[in-house]
C-alpha positions as CSV (number, residue, x, y, z in Angstrom):
1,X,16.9,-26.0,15.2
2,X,13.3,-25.4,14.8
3,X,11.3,-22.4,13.4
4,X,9.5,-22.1,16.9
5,X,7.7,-18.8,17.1
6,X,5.4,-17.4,20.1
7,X,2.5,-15.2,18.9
8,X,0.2,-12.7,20.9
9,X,-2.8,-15.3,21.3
10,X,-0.3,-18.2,22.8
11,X,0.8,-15.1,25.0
12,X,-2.7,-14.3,25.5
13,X,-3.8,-17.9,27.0
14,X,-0.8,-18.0,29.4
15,X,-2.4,-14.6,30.5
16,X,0.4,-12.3,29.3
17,X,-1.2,-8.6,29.8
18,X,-1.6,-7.3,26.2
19,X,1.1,-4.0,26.4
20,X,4.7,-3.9,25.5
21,X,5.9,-7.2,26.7
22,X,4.3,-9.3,23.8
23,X,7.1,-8.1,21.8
24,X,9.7,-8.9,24.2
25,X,8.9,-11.9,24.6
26,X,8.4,-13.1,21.3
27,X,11.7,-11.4,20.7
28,X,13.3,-13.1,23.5
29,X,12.1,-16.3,22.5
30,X,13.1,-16.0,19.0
31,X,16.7,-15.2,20.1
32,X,17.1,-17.7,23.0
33,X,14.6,-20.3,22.4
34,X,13.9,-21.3,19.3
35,X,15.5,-24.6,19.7
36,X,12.8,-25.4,22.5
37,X,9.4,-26.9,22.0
38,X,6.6,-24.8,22.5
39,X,5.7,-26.7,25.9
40,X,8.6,-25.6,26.9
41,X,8.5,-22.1,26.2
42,X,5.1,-22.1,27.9
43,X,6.2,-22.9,30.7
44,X,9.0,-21.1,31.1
45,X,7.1,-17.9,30.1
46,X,4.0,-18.9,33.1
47,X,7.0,-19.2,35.7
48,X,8.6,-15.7,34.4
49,X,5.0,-14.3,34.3
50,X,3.8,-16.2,37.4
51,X,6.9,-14.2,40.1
52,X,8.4,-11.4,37.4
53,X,10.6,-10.2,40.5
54,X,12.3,-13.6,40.8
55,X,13.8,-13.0,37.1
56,X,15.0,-9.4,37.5
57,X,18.2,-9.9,37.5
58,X,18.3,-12.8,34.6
59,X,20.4,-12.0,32.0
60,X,18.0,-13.2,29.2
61,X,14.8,-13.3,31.2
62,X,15.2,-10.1,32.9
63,X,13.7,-8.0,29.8
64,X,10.5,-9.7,30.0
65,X,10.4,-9.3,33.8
66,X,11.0,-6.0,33.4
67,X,8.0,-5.2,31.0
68,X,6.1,-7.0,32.9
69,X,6.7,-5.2,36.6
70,X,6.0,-2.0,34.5
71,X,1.8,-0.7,34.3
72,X,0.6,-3.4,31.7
73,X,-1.8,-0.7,30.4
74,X,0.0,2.9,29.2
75,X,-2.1,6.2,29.4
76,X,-3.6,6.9,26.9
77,X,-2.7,9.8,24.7
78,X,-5.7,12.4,24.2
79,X,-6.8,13.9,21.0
80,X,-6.7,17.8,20.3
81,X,-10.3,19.7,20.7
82,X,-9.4,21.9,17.9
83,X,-8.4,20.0,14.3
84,X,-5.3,21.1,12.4
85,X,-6.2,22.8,9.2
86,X,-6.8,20.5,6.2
87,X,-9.1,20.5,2.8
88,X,-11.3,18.3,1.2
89,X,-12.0,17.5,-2.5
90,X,-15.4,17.1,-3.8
91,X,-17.0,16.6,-0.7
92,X,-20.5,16.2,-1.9
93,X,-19.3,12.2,-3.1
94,X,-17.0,11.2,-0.2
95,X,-19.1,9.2,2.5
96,X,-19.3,10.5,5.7
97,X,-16.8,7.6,7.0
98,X,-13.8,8.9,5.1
99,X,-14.5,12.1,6.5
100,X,-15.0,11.1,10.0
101,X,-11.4,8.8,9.9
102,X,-9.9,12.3,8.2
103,X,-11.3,14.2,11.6
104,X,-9.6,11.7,14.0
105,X,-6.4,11.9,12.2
106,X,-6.3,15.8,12.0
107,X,-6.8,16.2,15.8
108,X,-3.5,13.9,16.7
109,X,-0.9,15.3,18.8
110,X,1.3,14.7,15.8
111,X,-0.8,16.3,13.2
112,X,0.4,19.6,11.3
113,X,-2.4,19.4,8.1
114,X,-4.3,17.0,6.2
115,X,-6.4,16.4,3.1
116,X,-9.2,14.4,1.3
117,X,-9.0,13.5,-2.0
118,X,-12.1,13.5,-4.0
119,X,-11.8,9.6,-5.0
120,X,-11.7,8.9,-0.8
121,X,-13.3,6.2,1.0
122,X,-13.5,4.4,4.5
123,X,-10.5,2.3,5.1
124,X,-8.3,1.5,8.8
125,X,-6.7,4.3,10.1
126,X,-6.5,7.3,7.4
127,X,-9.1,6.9,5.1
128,X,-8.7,5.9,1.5
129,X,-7.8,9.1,-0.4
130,X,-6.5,10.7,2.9
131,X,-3.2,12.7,3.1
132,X,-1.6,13.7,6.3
133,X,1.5,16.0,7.5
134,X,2.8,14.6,10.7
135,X,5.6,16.3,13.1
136,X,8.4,13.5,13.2
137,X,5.9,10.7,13.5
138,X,4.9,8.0,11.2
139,X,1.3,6.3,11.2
140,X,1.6,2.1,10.4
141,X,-1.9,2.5,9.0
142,X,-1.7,6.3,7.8
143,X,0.5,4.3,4.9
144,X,-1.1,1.0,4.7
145,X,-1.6,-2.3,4.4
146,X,0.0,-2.6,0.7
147,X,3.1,-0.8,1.1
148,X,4.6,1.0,-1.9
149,X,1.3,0.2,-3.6
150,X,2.0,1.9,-7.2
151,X,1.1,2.7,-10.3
152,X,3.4,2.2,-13.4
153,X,3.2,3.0,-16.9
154,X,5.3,2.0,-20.0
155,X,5.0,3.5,-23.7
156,X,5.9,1.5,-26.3
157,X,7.3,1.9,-30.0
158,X,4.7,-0.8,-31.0
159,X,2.0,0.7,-33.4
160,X,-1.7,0.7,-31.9
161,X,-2.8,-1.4,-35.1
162,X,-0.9,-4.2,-33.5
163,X,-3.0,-4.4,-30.5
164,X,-6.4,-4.4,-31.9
165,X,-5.3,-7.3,-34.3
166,X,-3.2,-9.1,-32.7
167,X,-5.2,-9.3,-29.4
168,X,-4.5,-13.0,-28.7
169,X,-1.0,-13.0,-28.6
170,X,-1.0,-9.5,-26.2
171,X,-3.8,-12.1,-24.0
172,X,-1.2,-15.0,-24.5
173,X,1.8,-12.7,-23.0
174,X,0.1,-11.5,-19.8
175,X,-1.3,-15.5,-19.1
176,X,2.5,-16.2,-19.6
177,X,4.6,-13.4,-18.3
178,X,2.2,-12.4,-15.3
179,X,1.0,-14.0,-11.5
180,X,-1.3,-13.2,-9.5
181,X,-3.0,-13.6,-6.0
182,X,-2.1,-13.8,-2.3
183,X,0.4,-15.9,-1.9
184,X,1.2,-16.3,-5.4
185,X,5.1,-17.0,-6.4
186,X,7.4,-17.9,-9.2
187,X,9.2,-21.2,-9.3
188,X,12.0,-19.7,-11.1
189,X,13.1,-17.1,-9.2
190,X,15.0,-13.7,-10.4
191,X,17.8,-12.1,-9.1
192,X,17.3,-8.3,-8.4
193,X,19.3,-5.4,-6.3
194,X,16.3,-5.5,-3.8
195,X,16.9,-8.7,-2.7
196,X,20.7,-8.1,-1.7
197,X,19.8,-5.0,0.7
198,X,21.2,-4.9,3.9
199,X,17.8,-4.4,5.7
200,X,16.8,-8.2,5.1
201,X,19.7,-9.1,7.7
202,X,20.0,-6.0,10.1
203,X,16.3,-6.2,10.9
204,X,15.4,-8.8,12.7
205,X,11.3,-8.9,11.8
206,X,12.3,-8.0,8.2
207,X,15.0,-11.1,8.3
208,X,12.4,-14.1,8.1
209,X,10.5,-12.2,5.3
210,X,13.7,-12.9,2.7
211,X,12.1,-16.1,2.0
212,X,8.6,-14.7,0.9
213,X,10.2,-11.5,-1.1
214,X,12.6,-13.5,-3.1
215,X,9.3,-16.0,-4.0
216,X,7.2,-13.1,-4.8
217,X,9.1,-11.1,-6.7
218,X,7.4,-10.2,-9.9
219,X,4.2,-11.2,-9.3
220,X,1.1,-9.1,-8.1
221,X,-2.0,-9.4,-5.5
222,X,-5.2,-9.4,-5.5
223,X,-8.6,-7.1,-5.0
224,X,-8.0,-4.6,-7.2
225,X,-4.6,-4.8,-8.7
226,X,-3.7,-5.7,-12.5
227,X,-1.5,-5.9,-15.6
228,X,-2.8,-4.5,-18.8
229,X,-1.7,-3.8,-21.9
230,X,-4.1,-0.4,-23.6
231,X,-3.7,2.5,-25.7
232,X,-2.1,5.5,-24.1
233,X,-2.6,8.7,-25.7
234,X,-0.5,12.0,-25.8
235,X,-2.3,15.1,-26.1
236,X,0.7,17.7,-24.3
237,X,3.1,18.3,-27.1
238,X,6.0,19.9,-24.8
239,X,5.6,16.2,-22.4
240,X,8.7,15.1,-20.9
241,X,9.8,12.7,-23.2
242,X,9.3,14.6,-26.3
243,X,7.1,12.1,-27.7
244,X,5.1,13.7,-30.7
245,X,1.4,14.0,-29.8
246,X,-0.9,10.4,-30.7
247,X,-1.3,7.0,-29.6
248,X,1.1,4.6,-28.7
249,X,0.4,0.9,-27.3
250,X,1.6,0.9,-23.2
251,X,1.7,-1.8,-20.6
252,X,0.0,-0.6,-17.0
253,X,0.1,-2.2,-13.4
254,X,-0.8,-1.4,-10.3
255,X,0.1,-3.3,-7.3
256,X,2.8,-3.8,-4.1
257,X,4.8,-5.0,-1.7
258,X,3.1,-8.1,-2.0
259,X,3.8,-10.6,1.3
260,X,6.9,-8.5,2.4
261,X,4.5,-5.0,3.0
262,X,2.0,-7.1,5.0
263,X,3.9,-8.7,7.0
264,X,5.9,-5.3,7.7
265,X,2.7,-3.1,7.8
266,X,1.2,-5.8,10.7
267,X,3.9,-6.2,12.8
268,X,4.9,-2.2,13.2
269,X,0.6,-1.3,13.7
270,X,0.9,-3.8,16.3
271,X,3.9,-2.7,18.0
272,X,2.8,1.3,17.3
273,X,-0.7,0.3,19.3
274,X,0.8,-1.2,21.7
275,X,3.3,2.2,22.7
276,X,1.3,4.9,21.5
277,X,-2.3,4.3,23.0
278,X,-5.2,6.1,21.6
279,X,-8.8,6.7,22.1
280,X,-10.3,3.4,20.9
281,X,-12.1,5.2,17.9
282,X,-8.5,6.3,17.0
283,X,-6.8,3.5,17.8
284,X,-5.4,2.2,13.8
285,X,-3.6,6.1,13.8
286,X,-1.3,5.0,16.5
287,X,2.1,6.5,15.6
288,X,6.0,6.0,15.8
289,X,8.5,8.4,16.8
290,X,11.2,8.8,14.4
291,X,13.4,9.2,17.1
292,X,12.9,6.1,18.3
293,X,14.4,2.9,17.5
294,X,11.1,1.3,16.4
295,X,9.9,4.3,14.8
296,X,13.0,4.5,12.6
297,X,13.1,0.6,12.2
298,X,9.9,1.4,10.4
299,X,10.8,4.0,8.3
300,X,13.8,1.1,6.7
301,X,11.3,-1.4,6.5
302,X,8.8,0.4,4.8
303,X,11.2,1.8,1.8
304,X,12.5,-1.5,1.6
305,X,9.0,-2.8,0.6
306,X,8.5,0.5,-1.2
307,X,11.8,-0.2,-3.1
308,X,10.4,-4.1,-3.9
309,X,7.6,-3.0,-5.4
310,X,8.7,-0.8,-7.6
311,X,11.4,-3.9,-8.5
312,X,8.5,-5.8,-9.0
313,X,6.5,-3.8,-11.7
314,X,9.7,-3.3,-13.5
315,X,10.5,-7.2,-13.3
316,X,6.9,-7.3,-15.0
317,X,7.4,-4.6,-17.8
318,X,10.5,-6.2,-18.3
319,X,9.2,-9.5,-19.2
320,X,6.4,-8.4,-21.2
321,X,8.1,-5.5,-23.1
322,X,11.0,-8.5,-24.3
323,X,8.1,-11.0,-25.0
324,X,6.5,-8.4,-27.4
325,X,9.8,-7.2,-29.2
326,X,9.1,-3.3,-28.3
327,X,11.3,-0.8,-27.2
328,X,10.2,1.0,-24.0
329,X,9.9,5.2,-24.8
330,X,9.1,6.8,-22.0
331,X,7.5,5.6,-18.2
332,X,5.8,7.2,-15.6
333,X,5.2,5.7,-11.9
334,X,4.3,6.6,-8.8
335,X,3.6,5.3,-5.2
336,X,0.4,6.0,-4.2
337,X,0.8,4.0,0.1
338,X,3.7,5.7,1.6
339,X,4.9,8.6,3.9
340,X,7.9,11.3,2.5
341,X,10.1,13.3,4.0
342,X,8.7,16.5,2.6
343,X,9.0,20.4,3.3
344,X,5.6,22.5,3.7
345,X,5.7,25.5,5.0
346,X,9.3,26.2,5.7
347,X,9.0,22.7,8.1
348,X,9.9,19.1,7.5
349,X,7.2,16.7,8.0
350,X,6.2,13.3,7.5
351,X,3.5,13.3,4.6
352,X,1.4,9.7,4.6
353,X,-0.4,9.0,1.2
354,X,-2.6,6.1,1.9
355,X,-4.6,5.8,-1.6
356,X,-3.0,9.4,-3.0
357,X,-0.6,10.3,-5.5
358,X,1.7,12.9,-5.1
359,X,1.4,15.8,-7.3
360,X,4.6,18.3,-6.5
361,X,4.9,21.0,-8.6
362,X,5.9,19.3,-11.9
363,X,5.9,15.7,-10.8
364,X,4.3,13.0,-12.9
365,X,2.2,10.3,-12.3
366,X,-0.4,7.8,-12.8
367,X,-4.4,8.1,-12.2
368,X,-6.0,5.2,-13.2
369,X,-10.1,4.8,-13.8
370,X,-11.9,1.1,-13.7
371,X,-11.2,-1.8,-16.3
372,X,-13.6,0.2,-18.8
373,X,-13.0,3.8,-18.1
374,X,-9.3,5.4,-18.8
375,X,-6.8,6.4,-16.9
376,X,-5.1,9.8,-17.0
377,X,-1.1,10.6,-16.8
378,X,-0.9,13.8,-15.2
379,X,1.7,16.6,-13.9
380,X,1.5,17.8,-10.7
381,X,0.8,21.2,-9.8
382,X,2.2,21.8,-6.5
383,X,-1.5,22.7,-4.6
384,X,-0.3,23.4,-1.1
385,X,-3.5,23.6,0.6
386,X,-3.7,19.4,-0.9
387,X,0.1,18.9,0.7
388,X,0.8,18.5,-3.4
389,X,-1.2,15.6,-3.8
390,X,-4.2,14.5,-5.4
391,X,-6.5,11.0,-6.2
392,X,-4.9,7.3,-6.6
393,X,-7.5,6.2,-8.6
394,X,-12.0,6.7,-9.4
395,X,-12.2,5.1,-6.1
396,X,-14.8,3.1,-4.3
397,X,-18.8,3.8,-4.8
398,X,-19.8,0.3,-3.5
399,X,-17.9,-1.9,-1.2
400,X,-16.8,-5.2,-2.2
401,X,-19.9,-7.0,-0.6
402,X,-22.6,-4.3,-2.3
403,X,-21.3,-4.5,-5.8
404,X,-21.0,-8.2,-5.7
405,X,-25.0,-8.3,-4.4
406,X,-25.5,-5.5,-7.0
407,X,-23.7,-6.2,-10.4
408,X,-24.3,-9.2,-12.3
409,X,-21.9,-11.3,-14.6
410,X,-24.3,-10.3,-17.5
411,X,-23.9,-6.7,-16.7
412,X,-20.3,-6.7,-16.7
413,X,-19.8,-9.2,-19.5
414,X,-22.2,-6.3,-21.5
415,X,-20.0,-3.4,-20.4
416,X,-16.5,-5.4,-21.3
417,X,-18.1,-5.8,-25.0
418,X,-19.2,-2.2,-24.9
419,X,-16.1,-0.8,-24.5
420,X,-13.9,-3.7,-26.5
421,X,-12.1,-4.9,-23.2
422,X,-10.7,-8.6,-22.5
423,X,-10.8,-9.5,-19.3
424,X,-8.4,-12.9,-17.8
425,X,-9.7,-13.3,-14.3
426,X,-11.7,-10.2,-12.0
427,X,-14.8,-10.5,-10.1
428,X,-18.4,-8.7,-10.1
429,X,-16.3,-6.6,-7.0
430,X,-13.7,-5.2,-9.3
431,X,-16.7,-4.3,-12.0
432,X,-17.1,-0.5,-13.4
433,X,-20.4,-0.2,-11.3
434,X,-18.8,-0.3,-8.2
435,X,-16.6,2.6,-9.2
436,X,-16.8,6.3,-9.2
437,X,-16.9,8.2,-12.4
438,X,-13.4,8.8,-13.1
439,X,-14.4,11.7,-15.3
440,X,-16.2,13.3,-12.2
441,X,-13.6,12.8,-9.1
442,X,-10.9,14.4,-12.2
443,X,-13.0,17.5,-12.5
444,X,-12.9,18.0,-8.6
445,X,-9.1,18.0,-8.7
446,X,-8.3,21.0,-11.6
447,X,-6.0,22.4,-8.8
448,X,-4.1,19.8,-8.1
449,X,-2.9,18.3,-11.6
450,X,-3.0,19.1,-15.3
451,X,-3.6,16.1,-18.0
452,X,-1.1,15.3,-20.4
453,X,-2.2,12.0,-21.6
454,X,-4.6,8.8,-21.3
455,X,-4.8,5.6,-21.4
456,X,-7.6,3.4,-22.3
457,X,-7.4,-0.6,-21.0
458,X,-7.5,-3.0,-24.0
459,X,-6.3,-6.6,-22.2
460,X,-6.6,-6.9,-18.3
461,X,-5.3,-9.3,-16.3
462,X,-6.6,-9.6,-12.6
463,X,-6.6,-12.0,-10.2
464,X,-10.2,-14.2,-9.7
465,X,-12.6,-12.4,-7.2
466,X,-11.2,-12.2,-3.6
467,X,-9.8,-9.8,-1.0
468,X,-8.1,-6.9,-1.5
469,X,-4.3,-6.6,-0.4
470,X,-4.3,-2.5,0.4
């Protein structure tokens, strides 16, 4: 049997109207027909499309005729005049792009409130930094590209002295122990609980993407995720983990759902588009009902890939923590691409984080700066009016293209000594220049979370130079 699959542009050239049918019948194909060649599917899909009457009553066929006697081109769902209420986080340095995508998303029928963290920038569909409450609706887009896209944090017993003399063997571990890249995978792969859930064979999509999870496991993407090992400093002396006040050597990554969350995040913008129709300069907030069957498909796909990327940070702690001989004293992590099933203001809602970290009353997590500046470990505060959230990260000054036109390899090379930093792998676009000040975009969020610790970056690991994956 082959691996025949039909996509929208084959469906495209036959002159399939792009609506609803292009997933039924590149569902019905993969059911029914995979075992045919693609001439043959091509022409049994022209007849069907060519007299859609004739294959009403077909017992396989019959779905596609059916989309296709239906309008090819829904109505298109209009925006609200009047913008739900949201708030905005040092304004003055967001460009006017994130603010603009915020506005779109704010006036959707779905919408109930929104925010803008002060590290946001212009991304597809919610902006970078953009937090929104939606009424039994969730937004493909509004999570992201990188699903379960996450920051995680382990301190170690190891003393700090360790790590500034012994720098070659902590360089030697991450060349070892980590992988990086789109695309990138183990040879030897690892058994985990992820990989045994029961979404990879009740959802169909979600099925053919076993393959590519159990591959990637472990390993991390691209643009700007990493692996580092640094020097994370305690200054709360009530934290969580009763851990006296100092320095202690800790391991850091950020990344996702690798391959799996792509795929997913694709597949359900495309099908949300294609049943929820928005004004064009909307159209990457279209949305899924929960109620529905592809909305709540969704919703299991998406904490399945939430669930495999946290599997795979820990998969990568876990190698390097046993590699160093340390014992692991406390952790902190945090998705920072996702949607909850939260309660504000008496109601339940939907709350999509794309590029935000949540920051309930009391809950920890991650904030990282650039390769050079440190990160900050913080407890949340509850803010209501920022739907307890606040920043993922510095974020963006420059896109990718202006800091690699910009920033030169001598200018980075000079920061990297300046601040005692080794860096395996990067590119000019992941350089401290094309960052915010970290310092700056923390000062604009005193409402939202308290510091309790730091961590500086001592060894990074990136991949080379290339696209980001969220």
């Amino acid at each position: 049997m082959s691996n025949l699959k039909i996509n929208g542009k084959t469906l495209l050239k036959i002159g399939y109207p792009q609506s609803p049918v292009f997933r039924i019948a590149m569902n019905v194909v993969e059911q029914h027909y995979s075992h045919y060649t693609e001439e043959e599917v091509i022409e049994l899909l022209t007849k069907v499309l060519a007299d859609p009457a004739a294959y009403a009553d077909n017992a396989i066929l019959g779905e596609i005729a059916a989309g296709l006697l239906q309008p090819a081109v829904p109505d298109v769902i209009a925006l609200r005049e009047t913008p739900v209420p949201y708030a905005i986080y040092g304004e003055s340095y967001i460009d006017p792009g994130a603010v603009r995508q915020l506005n779109n998303a704010v006036r959707l029928p779905v919408a109930v409130s929104g925010a803008l963290m002060p590290d946001a920038h212009q991304g597809y569909g919610l902006p970078i930094g953009g937090v929104l409450a939606a009424d039994n609706a969730v937004i493909p887009y509004g999570v992201g590209v990188d699903i379960g896209c996450r920051m995680c944090l382990s301190i170690l017993d190891l003393p700090v002295q360790s790590l500034l003399i012994n720098e070659t063997s902590y360089t030697q571990q991450l060349m070892k122990f980590t992988k990086f890249g789109a695309g990138a995978e183990w040879k030897k792969r690892e058994a985990d609980p992820v990989l045994e859930r029961s979404e990879f064979k009740d959802i169909r999509f979600v099925k053919n993407l076993f393959d590519k999870a159990a591959g990637q496991l472990g390993t991390s993407g691209s643009g700007n995720h990493f692996v580092e090992w640094g020097i994370a400093t305690i200054t709360d002396p009530g934290n969580e983990w009763q851990l006296p006040a100092g320095s202690y050597v800790a391991l850091l990554s950020h990344s996702g759902s690798r391959g799996l969350g792509a795929q997913i995040a694709g597949h359900y913008t495309q099908l949300a588009k294609e049943l929820c129709v928005l004004p064009d300069h909307a159209k990457h907030l279209a949305y899924l009902d929960l109620n529905s069957e592809a909305g709540q498909e969704y919703w299991l796909a998406m904490n399945l890939a939430g669930d495999y990327a946290s599997a795979c940070h820990h998969l990568i702690h876990k190698r390097l923590i046993e590699a160093s001989g340390a014992a692991l004293l406390a952790r902190v992590e945090n998705h920072h691409n996702f949607a909850w099933k939260e309660i504000h203001q008496g109601k339940e809602v939907i709350v999509h984080r794309k590029g935000a970290t949540p920051a309930g009353k009391g809950v920890l997590g991650v904030i990282p700066g650039s390769m050079t500046a440190p990160g900050f470990i913080v407890r949340g505060k509850g803010e209501t009016d920022s739907l307890q959230s606040a920043s993922h990260g510095a974020g963006r000054l420059m896109s990718r293209t202006q800091a690699k036109a910009a920033i030169t390899t001598q200018t980075l090379k000079q920061q990297l000594e300046e601040h005692g930093v080794t860096l395996i792998g990067g590119g000019l676009d992941e350089a401290p220049g094309a960052y915010k000040n970290i310092d700056t975009v923390m000062a604009a969020q005193t409402n939202l979370v308290e510091v309790i610790g730091q961590f500086l970056p001592k060894v990074v690991r990136m991949a080379d130079g290339g696209p980001p994956e969220d």
